[in-house]
Structures are given as C-alpha cells and as structure tokens.
N, C-alpha and C positions, 0 to 999 in steps of 0.2 A: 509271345506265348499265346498259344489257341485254348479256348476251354470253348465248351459246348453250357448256354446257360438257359435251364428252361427252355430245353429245344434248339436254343440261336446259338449258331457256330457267334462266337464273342473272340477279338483279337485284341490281346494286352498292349501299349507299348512295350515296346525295349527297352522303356527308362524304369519300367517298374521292377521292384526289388524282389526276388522270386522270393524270399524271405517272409514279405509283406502278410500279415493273413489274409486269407480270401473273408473271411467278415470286411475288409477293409475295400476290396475288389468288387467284392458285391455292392457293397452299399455306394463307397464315393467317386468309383469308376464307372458305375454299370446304371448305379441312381435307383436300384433295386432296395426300398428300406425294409421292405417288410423283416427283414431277421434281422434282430433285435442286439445290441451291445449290453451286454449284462456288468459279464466280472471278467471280462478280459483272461480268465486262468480256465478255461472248462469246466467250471465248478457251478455255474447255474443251469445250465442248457437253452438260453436264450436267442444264444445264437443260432441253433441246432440247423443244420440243412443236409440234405442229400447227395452224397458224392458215390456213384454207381449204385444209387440204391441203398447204400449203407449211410446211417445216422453218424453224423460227424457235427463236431463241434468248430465252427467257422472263425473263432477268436485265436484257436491258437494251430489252427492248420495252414501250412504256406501255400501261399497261393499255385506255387509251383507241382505241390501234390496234385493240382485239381487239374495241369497240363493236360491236355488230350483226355479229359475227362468228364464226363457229364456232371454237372450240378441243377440240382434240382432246388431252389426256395420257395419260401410260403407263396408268392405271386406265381412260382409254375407248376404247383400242385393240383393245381383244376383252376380252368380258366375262367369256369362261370364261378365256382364256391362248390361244387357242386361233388367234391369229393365226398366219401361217405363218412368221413371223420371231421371233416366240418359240418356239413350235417349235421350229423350227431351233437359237434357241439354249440349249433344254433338251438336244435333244437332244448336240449338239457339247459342253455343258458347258463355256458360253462363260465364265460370269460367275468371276471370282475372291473380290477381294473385293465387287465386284457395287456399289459404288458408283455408277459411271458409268454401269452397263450403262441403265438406262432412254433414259436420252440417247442412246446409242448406238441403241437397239432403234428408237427414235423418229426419228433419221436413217437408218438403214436402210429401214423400213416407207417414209418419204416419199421415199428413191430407189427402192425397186422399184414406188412406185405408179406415178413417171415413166418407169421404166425397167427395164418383166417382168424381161430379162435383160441385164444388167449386162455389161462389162466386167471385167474384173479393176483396168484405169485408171479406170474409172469408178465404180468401188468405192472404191479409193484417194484418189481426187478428192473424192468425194461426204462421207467420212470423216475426210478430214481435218481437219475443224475441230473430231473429237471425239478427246479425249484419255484415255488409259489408263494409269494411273500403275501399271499389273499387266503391264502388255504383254501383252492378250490377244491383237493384231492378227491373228495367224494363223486362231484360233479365230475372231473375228469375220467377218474377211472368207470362208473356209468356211462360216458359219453363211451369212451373205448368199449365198453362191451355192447352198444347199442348199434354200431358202429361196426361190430364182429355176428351182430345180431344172433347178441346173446341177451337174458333177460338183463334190465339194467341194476337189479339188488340179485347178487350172490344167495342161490338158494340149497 
C-alpha cells in the first residue's frame, strides 16, 4: 500500500491490515508522533490530520482510505513552524498542557484553508469536534482569527 506522507511517497508492507487506522500507520510505522491518541472513537479530535486537504480523524480511518493519498500531519504542516496558525498559536500562548493542541492546530489550518476569514460561528462549528480538557477555547479561537488576520476579540 503507497500513501504519500508529508510529501514522502511512504510504502506500507503487505502484512499490514488495510483495516489498521492510519493513526496507527502514522505513529508506529512511519515513527511520526506528533498526532496524538486521544479516544480512539472520533470524539476528541486529537488525532485530527489531513487527508487531500480535508480534516479527518486518524483513529478511526483505515489506513487503506489514505491509499494513493496524500496525508498531511502536524510534523508536515510547515517544516520550520512557520505556518500561520502556529504562529498564531505561539504567539497567543495557546497551548496548556499542549496535549491536544496538534489536533487542534490541524483543524484549524484545514478551516482557514476552506475559509481565509472565518466567522467566529464558523470557528465554533469547525472546532467543535475538538476537545480541550485545559479549556483553552478563548485562546484558540483568537489564535484562529489572528491567524485569518482578523482582530483577535470579536468586535
């Protein structure tokens, strides 16, 4: 099985289970940790990474979906950090205990690609299927609109 990861054509063995999630391909095949094992159901967005560009949940997607497909995680999101949504969130000093944050940064990045400048409902909407046991949401949602370089308090 071929995926494309972060750029790198990546070739699976044979033996691996097309079943397997790609959370699992990423991390203990590829040695990529940065996206995170949360709750194993899609229910925190910890996992969250890029497949063609669209935010997908890497715990309960088979690895076989991501065949002949680009995948994008938090380590090939900008190679220096230097994306505009980490940025954004060094700069606001989003992360707490910084657990989730990849997830997070990673549905971020795939809603300002679909959408330069956000909403503040649209930020909301986009977000919620990621969870923050730190409650950063203030922080994060200001990072996303600084980040869309919009003001960062809703006026």
């Amino acid at each position: 099985m071929k995926i494309r990861v972060n750029g790198v054509d990546q070739t699976l063995d044979d033996n691996v289970d097309p079943d397997m999630p790609l959370l699992w391909a990423i991390r203990d095949l590829l040695g990529l940790t940065g996206t995170k094992y949360g709750c194993g159901e899609a229910l925190c967005g910890s996992c969250t990474v890029h497949l063609d560009g669209h935010a997908v949940r890497s715990c309960v997607t088979p690895v076989r979906r991501a065949s002949g497909r680009s995948v994008v995680t938090i380590e090939g999101l900008s190679k220096d950090g230097n994306h505009p949504v980490q940025k954004a969130w060094l700069a606001l000093r989003v992360p707490q205990c910084g657990f989730c944050q990849s997830g997070q940064i990673m549905s971020a990045a795939a809603l300002l690609a679909a959408r330069p400048r956000p909403t503040d409902d649209e930020i909301d909407t986009s977000m919620a299927g990621n969870l923050c046991r730190c409650g950063t949401y203030p922080r994060i949602r200001a990072a996303i609109r600084k980040a869309a370089g919009l003001p960062e308090d809703a006026t």
